[in-house]
N, C-alpha and C positions, 0 to 999 in steps of 0.2 A: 739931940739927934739931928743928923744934917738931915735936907729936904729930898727926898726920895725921885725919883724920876722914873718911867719906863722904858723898857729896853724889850725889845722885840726881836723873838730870833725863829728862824726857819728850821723845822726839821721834820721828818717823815713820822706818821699816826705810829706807825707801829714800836720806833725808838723811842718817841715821846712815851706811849704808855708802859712800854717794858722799864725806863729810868724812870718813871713816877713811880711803878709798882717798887721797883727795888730799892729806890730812896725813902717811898711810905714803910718798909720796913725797916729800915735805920732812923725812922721818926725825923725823916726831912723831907721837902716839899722841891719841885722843879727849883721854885725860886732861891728856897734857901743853900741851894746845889751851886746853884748860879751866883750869887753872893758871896758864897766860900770861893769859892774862883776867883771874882772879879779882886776879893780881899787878898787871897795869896798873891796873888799879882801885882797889886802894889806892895805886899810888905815884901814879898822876895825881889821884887824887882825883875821875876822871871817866872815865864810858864811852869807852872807848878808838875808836870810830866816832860820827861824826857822823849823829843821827839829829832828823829833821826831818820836821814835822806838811808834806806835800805843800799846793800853794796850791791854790786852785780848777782852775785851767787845768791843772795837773798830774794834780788828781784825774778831772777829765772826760776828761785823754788817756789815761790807765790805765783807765779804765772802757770809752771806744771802744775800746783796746787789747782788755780783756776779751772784749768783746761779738763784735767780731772773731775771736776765735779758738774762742769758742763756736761760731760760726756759719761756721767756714771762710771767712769773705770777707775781701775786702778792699775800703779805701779807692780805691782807685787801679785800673781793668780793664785800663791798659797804662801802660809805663815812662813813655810820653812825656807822658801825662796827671800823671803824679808831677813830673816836671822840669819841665813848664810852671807847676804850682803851686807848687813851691819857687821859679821865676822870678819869679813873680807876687808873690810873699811877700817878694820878698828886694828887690823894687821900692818897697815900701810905706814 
């Protein structure tokens, strides 16, 4: 087995223990997370998740996403207003 080295990486308490909790239940460790990574990486020769500059329309729905939960509201004041615009949408 080659010689191990440490690798130090920054992340906020509360994503560190939410990914420890959910990896101790798949019976893996921060590290051994980290390891499966750094391993697909060299065998694929590529980040192992598909990551993608978002298009316009994407970006603008994440931002009213945003904006929305800043501000408690919502697009839609009753279901049925929601269903008749997905009707409307789904007609075009």
């Amino acid at each position: 087995m080659a010689q191990s080295t440490m690798l130090h990486v920054r992340v906020d308490e509360e994503t560190k223990a939410q990914a420890s909790e959910a990896l101790a239940a798949m019976g893996l460790s921060l590290s051994d997370a980290v390891r499966i990574l750094l391993k697909r990486v060299v065998n694929d020769q590529a980040f192992p998740l598909e990551l993608k500059v978002p298009n316009a329309q994407t970006r603008e729905a994440m931002e009213e996403a945003r904006k929305m939960l800043q501000t408690r509201s919502a697009r839609f004041k009753a279901a049925d207003a929601l269903i008749n615009d997905i009707e409307e949408a789904s007609q075009h």
